[in-house]
N, C-alpha and C positions, 0 to 999 in steps of 0.2 A: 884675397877676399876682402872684400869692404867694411868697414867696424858698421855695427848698430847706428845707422842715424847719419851713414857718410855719404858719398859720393854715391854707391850701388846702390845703397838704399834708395837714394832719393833720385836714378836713373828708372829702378825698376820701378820704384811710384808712377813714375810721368809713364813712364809708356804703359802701363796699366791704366790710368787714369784715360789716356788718350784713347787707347782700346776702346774703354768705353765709351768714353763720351761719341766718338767717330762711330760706334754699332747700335746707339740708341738714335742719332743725328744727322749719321753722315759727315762727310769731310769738309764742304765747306759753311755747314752753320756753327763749327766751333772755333773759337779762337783761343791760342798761346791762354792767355790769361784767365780763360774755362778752364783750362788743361793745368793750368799750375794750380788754380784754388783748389781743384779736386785733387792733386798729387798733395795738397800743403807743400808745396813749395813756392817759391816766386818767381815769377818770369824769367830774371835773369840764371835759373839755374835749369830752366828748360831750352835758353840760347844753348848756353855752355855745352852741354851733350847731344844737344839735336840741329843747333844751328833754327832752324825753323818749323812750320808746320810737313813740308814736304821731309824733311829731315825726320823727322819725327816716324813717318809712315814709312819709307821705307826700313827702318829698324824696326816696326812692327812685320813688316812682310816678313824681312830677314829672319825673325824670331820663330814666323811660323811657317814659309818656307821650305827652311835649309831642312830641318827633321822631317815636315811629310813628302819633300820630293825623294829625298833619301830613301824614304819607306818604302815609298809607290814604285822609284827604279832598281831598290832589293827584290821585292815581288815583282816586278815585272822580267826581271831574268830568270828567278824559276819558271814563271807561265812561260815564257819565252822556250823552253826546253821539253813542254809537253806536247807531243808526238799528231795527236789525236787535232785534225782543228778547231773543231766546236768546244769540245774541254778545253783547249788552247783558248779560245775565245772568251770563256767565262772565268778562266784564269786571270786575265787581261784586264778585263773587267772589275774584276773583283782586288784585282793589285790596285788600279784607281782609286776603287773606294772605300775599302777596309782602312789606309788610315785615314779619310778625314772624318771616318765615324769610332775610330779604335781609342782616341783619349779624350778623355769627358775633363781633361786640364786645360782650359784656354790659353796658354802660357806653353803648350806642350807640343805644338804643333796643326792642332784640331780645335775641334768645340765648336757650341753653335753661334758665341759671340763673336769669332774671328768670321767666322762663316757668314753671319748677319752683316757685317762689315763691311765684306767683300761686296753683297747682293748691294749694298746702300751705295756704295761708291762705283760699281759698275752702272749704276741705274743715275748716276750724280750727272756721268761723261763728263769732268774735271781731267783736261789733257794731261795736265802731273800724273793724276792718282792712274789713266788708263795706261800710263808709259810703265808706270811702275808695276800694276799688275799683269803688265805683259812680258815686265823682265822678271818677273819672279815666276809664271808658269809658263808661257810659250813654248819653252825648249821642252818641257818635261811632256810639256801635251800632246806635240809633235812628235815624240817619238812613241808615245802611246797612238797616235796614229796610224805611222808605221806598222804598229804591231800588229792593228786591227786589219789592214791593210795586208800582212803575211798570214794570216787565219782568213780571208777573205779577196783572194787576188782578181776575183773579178767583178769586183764592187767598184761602182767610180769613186775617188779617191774624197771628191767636191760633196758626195753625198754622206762621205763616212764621214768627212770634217760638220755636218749639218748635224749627226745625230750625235756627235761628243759632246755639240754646244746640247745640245736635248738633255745628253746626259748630267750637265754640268749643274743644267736648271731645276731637274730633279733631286741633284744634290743639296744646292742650296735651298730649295724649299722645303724638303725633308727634314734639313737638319733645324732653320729657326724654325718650324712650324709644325711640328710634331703634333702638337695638342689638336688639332683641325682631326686628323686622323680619330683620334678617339672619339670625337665628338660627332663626325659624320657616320663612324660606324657606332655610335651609341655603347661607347666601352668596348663590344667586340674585338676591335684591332687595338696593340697601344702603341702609337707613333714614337715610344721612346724605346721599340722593343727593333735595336742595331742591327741587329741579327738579319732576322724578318725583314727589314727594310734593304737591307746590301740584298738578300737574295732576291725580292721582287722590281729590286729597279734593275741587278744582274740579267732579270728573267724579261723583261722588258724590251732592254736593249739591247742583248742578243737577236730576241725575235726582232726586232727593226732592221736588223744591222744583215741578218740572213737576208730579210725579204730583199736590199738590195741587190744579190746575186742573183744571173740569172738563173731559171729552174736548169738542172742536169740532171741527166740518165744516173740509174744509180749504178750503173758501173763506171762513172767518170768521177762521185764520188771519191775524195783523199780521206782513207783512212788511217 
């Protein structure tokens, strides 16, 4: 463990600081020496641990990553094991998006600031930053495909991958922009109420995601 004021200290500054600055900006309007003033450190000790700005970001993926894929393919082997396909279905679902709304620690795998980030840098198309968030979810997302795909075997495969991106979108705009919610329903709904929000985008994309199979008899129904 690092002393007060040492090397960890002043790793987990810079990548905090960067966090930020890349979820308020975007990735390529900051540079190195944004990123040290806001850590108080100095350039040379944001080379030192990160090599650069792409350096940088992937030890941010990494950070938050490794703990919500983790999350997402613990629960996605229970759902995997429920019998029923539509509960199966909303199991699946619900293992997606339970953790990137389950920790309100930016630092902890979730949060809305790693999530703002993402939406900024997806929307940047910076070849580094799409390489890198394609190695940090692609595989996890694909086999949540799969899964949707074993609860759904006669859906075409091209239109389940169109409504995961649907899903993703709802994620992310969910999580930075919660406030819109309360303000369009005039207090009624509260966009910061987790809960509420996993079950209606659950409720959502299940119905998208049925309407691609074709209709069957209900005795051809899997129960």
């Amino acid at each position: 463990m690092g002393k007060p004021g040492g090397k960890a200290d002043a790793r987990a500054a810079v990548l905090d600081a960067a966090e930020r600055l890349f979820s308020e900006r975007g990735f390529g309007a900051v540079s190195l020496r944004e990123i040290a003033r806001a850590a108080s450190v100095n350039v040379g000790s944001v080379t030192y641990h990160f090599r650069d700005k792409l350096g940088l970001l992937e030890a941010i993926y990494d950070l938050h990553t490794r703990p919500i894929n983790a999350r997402r393919l613990e629960l996605l082997g229970e759902a995997r094991r429920v019998t029923e396909r539509g509960q199966r279905l909303t199991a699946v679902l619900r293992a997606y998006l339970v953790p990137a709304f389950s920790s309100s620690n930016d630092l902890a795998g979730g949060g809305a600031r790693f999530t703002r980030m993402r939406a900024l840098l997806s929307a940047e198309g910076d070849p580094d930053a799409k390489r890198i968030i394609a190695e940090a979810f692609d595989t996890t997302t694909e086999t949540f495909i799969d899964a949707i795909q074993e609860c759904l075997p006669a859906a075409p495969r091209d239109e389940i991958v169109w409504q995961s991106h649907f899903l993703l979108g709802s994620l992310y705009y969910t999580l930075i922009n919660p406030e819109r919610i309360n303000r369009l329903s005039h207090g009624a709904a509260d966009g910061h109420d987790r809960e509420a929000a996993i079950r209606l985008i659950v409720q959502a994309t299940s119905a998208s995601l049925r309407a691609l199979e074709p209709a069957r008899a209900p005795a051809d129904i899997d129960t």
